[in-house]
N, C-alpha and C positions, 0 to 999 in steps of 0.2 A: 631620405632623411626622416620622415614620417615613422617608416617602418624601422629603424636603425634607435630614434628613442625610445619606441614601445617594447622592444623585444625582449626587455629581461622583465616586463611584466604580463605575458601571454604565453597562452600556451603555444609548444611548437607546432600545434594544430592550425589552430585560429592566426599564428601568424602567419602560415604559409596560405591559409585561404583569405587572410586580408590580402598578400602580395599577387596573387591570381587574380582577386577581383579589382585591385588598384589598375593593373597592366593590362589586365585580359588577355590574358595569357593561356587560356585554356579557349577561347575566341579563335586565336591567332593558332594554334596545333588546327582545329577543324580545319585549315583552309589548307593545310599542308598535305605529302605525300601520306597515306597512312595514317591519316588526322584520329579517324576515331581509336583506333590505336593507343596512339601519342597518350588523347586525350585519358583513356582507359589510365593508362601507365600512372598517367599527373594522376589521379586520383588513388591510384595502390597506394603512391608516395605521401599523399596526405592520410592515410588510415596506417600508415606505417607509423607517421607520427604521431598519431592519435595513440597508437599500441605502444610507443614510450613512454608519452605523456601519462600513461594511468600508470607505470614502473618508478618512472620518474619526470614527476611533470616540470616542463618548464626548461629542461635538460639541451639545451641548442647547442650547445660544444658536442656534447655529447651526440644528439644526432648529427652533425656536421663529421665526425669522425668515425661514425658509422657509414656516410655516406661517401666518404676520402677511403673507406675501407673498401666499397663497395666499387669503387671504381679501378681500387688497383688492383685487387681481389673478387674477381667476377664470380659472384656467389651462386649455388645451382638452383636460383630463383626465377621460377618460371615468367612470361609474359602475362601482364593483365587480359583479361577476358573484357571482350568488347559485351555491348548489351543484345541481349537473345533474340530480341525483334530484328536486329539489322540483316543484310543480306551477309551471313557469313554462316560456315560450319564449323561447330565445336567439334572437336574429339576429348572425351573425356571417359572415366569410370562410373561403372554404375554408384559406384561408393558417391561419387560428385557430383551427380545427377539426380538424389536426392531431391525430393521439393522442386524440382525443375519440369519443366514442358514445352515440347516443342513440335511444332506442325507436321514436320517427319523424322523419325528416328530408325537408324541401322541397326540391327545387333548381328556384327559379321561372324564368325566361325561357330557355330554353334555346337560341330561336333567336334574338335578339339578334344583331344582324349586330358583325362586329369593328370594331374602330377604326382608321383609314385608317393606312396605313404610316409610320414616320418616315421624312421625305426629309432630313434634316441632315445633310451629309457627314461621314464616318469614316475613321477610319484603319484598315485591316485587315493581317492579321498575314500574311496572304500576298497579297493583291490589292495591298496598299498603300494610297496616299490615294484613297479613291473622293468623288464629287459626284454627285447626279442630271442629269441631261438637263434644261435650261430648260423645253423644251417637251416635252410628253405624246409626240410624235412622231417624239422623237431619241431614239437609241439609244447607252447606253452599256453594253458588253459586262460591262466588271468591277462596275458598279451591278448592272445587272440579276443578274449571277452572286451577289453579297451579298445581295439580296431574294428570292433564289431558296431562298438556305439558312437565312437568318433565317426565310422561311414555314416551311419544314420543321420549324426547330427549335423554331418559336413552337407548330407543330400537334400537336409529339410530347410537349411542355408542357401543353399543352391535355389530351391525352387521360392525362397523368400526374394532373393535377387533376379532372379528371372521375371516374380510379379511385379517388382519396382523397375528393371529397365522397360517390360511391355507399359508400364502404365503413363510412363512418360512422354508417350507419342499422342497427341492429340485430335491429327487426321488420318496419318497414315505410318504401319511397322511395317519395314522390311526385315525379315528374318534370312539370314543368309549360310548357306551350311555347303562342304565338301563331302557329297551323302554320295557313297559308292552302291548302297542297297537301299532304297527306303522302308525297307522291312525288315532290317537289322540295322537301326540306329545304336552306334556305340557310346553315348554322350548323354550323363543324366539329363540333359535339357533334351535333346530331342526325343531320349524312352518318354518322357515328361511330355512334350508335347502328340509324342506316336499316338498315346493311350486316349488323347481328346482330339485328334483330328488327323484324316487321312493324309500323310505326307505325300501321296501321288496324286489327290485332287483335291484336296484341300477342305472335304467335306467334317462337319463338326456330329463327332463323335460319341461326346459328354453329354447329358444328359443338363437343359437349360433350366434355370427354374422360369415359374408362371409368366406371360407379357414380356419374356427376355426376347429380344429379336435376335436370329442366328447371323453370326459376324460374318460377313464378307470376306472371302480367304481366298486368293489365288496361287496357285501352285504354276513357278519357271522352270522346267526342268533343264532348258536347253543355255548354252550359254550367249550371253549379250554381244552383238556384233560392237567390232570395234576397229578404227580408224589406226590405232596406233600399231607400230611394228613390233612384235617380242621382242623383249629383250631376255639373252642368253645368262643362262648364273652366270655370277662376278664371281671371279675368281684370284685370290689373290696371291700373291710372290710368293714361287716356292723357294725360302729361304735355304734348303737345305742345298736346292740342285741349286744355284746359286753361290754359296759360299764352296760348292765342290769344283764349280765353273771359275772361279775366281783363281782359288789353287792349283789346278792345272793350266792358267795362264803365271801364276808367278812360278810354277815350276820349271816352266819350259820358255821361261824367261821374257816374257813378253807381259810380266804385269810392267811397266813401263809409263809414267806420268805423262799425255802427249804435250809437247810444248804450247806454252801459252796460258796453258790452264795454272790458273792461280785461287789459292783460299779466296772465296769469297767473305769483305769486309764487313764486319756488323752494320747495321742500318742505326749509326749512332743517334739521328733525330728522333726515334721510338723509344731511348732509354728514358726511364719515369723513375726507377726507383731506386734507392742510394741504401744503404744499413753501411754499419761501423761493427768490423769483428770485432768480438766479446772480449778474447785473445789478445789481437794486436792492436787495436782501438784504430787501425786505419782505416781509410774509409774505401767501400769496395761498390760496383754497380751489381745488381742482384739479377739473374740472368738462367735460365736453365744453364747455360753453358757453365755459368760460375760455379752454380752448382755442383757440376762435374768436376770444376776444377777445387773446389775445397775439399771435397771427398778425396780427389788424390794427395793435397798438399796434406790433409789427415794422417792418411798411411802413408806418404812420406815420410813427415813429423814422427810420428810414431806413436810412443808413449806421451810426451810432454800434451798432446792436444788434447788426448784421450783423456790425458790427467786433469786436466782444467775440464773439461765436461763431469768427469765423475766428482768434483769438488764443486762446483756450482750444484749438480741436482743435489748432493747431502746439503748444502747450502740451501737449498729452498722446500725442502722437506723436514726440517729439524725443529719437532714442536721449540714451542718456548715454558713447555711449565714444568719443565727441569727434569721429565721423564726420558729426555731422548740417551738411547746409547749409540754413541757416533759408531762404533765400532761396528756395531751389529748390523747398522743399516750400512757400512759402507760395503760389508762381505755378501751384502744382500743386491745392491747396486752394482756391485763392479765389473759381473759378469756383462751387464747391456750397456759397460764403457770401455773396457780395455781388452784387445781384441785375445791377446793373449793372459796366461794366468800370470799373474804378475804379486806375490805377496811382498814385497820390497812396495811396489804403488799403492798399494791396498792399506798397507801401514804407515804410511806418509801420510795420505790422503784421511785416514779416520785420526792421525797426531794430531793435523794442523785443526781436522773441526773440534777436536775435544778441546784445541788450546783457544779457538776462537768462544767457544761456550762460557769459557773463563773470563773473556775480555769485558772491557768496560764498555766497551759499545755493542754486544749481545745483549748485556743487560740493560740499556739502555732500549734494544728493540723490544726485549722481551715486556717490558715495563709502556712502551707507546700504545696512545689510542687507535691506530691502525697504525698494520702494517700490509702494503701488497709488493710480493714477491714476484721476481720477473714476469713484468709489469710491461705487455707488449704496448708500443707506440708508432702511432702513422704522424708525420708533422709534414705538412703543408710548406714549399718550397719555392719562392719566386724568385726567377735570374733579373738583375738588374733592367734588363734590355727587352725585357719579356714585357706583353700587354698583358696575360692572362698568367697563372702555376701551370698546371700540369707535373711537376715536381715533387717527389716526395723520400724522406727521408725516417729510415724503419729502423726499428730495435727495440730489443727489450733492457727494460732498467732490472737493477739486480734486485735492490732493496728500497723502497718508498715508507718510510713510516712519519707517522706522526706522535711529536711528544704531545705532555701534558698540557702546554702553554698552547697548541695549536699550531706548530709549527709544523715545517715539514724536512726532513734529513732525506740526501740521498747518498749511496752507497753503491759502489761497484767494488765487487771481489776480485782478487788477482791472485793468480799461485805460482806466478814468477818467480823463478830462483835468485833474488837481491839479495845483499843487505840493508841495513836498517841506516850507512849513512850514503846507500846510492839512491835511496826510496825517492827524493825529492831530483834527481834526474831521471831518475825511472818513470816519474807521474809524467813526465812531461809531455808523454808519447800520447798519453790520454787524454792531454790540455782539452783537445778538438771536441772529443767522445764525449766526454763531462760537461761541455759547454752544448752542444745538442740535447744530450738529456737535459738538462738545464731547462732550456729554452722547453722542449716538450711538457718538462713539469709547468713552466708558465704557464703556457697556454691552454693546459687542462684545470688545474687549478687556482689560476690569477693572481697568481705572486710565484718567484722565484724561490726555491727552496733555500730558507737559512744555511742552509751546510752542502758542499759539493765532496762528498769524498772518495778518495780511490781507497781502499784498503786490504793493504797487501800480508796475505795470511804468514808464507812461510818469515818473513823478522817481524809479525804479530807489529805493524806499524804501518798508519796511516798517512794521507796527505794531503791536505784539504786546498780548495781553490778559490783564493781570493776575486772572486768578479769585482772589476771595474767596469765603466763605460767604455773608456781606453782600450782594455783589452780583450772588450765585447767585441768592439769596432775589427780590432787587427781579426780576433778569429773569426767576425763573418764575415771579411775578405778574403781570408784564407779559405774559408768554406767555397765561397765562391768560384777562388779560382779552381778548385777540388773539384765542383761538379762541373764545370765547363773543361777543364782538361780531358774529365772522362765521357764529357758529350762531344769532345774532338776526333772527327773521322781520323782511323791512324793513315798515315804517307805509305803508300804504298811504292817498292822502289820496283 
């Protein structure tokens, strides 16, 4: 309760380090499997929020929905790093290793050969435009002089990084290398190290300055006994001799289903996350599988889907300060929406946004204090019967603006073939859609949007939804039963 008054006046810093020191919660991870871990992790999550807080301080929806993001959407954000005293080994880059030290450090492969040159033509600041030579055996004077100095400066690079990973070891460097001759090392780090010190016994070579004492070097040539068994390359499906394998069983009549075997049933307790197509406002489970299968109902569909994709992105690309030519950008877009050439869609599709640019409610966004155009949304989902969510409901809103007074208008495009007096049974489909987006604008910005509308391009006519409490009620039952019918294992017969 404590922490539930305070929150809309602390940062989302200091309230998450008030809620750890209240519980002791960062007490309780030490005692656990992996504790210092854990604890590592608690602490990213507090500097995570500290890195909002100076974007946007104070923002708690906002990380709260970053973090509903994070869990449905596993970001490719590494683990916390525990602290360098403990008993544990970092693997890291010398780049990261920076400012760091530690009591023994690796540096394994040292003779790794480099990676082949880039040949991309550049622009240089005194040669000018350079290209390579087509062939290995043309010569171009100003390339070759550019590859001459990038080796240089890549080599003087090299042995910068080389002095920052040795200098990180405190007691003891292991240098490790696959050296077939030590007297033809192929690897600027080992020519680098050949030239100061004997690679076959490890004697120091260079020249020390005054009172230097000569380092301690030992030379393994042999390789380290070891307990464990080889393991042989992995090798993996040859997919080719496989699918040839395959076909000469259906030829010879023997691809044959053996009895019993049945599709295995989705693992319906694991579905989390729910969206509503843009299209048909129904509500769908989001799934690789689904995936696959909207892709085929696409090229099914054919045109009509393609068609509403290429009208939505002119839709959210369409400046507002009266310089847009619909036309121009839809001949420009149509090619990465309609699979085929289609100038009949192309001209529909650039009609309806020139007659939309005319409308009252164009002008209307053009004139708003913001506006944010598909406007993606994660919303927070609890079943009646549930202790905890785990549930989440995804989509992107078309159009979000705000007028002069502060309000907020929401808008979904549609390119349904209606008329203008079936438009008000046509909305109806999207009662559900519009009442979720709803709800998502609530809860980002703490009031429900004054205006819910569907607006349907081709009869250029709208339809707006009157929220009740009433009929708040009906469509989050109806939601409900939506998402438990699609968390119902199917009957398998």
């Amino acid at each position: 309760q404590q922490l539930r008054s305070s929150k809309d006046n602390m940062l989302v810093a200091e309230l998450l380090t008030r809620a750890i020191e209240l519980t002791g919660y960062d007490a309780v991870l030490l005692t656990e499997f992996l504790g210092q871990r854990k604890l590592a992790n608690l602490h990213k999550l507090v500097e995570q929020a500290r890195t909002l807080d100076r974007l946007s301080p104070g923002d708690l929806g906002g990380f709260v929905m970053q973090l509903t993001e994070f869990v449905t959407r596993a970001p490719k954000e590494p683990v916390a790093t525990t602290s360098a005293t403990g008993d544990v080994i970092r693997i890291m880059t010398i780049h990261n290793a920076k400012g760091l030290e530690f009591p023994l450090v690796v540096l394994p492969d040292l003779n790794r050969k480099p990676p082949p040159g880039d040949q991309h033509p550049v622009m240089h600041r005194e040669l000018g435009p350079l290209v390579p030579g087509l062939e290995k055996s043309e010569s171009c004077v100003g390339w070759d002089l550019h590859q001459l100095a990038e080796k240089h400066e890549e080599q003087n690079e090299k042995v910068r990084l080389l002095y920052v990973a040795c200098t990180r070891a405190a007691d003891f460097l292991i240098l490790s290398s696959s050296l077939k001759d030590p007297h033809k090392p192929e690897s600027d780090w080992l020519k680098f190290l050949g030239e100061r010190f004997d690679l076959t016994s490890g004697e120091c070579l260079a020249e020390l300055p005054p009172d230097y004492d000569v380092p301690a070097v030992s030379v393994i040539m042999s390789e380290p006994m070891s307990t464990r068994k080889p393991v042989g390359r992995m090798r993996g499906t040859d997919l080719e001799k496989l699918i040839a394998k395959t076909q000469a069983l259906v030829a010879a009549g023997k691809g044959v289903v053996p009895a019993g075997v049945t599709a295995i049933p989705p693992q319906t307790q694991f579905r989390q996350r729910f969206s509503f197509s843009r299209l048909s406002g129904a509500l769908t489970l989001e799934t690789p599988a689904a995936t696959f299968a909207a892709e085929e109902v696409i090229q099914s569909r054919g045109d009509s889907l393609q068609f509403g994709m290429l009208v939505h992105a002119l839709l959210q690309r369409i400046p507002f300060d009266g310089t847009a030519d619909a036309r121009e950008l839809c001949h420009f877009l149509a090619p990465q929406y309609l699979n085929s050439d289609s100038p009949a869609s192309v001209e529909t599709a650039a009609m309806l946004i020139e007659r939309f640019l005319e409308s009252d409610r164009f002008q209307q966004i053009a004139r708003a204090r913001c506006v944010k155009r598909e406007l993606e949304f994660i919303l927070p989902w609890q079943l009646p019967d549930e202790e905890f969510g785990g549930h989440y409901l995804h989509g992107f809103i078309d159009c979000l603006y705000q007028d002069a007074q502060g309000e907020w208008h929401l808008v979904d495009y549609k390119s349904n073939q209606v008329t203008a007096e079936s438009v008000p049974a046509a909305a109806l489909r999207y009662e559900m859609q519009m009442y979720v987006y709803a709800l998502a604008c609530e809860r980002a910005l703490g009031k429900r949007p004054v205006e819910s509308v569907v607006h349907f391009l081709r009869p250029e006519c709208a339809h707006t939804f009157p929220w009740t409490p009433e009929r708040d009620a009906e469509l989050n039952e109806e939601l409900q039963r939506a998402i438990t019918t699609l968390l119902t294992p199917p009957t398998i017969c």
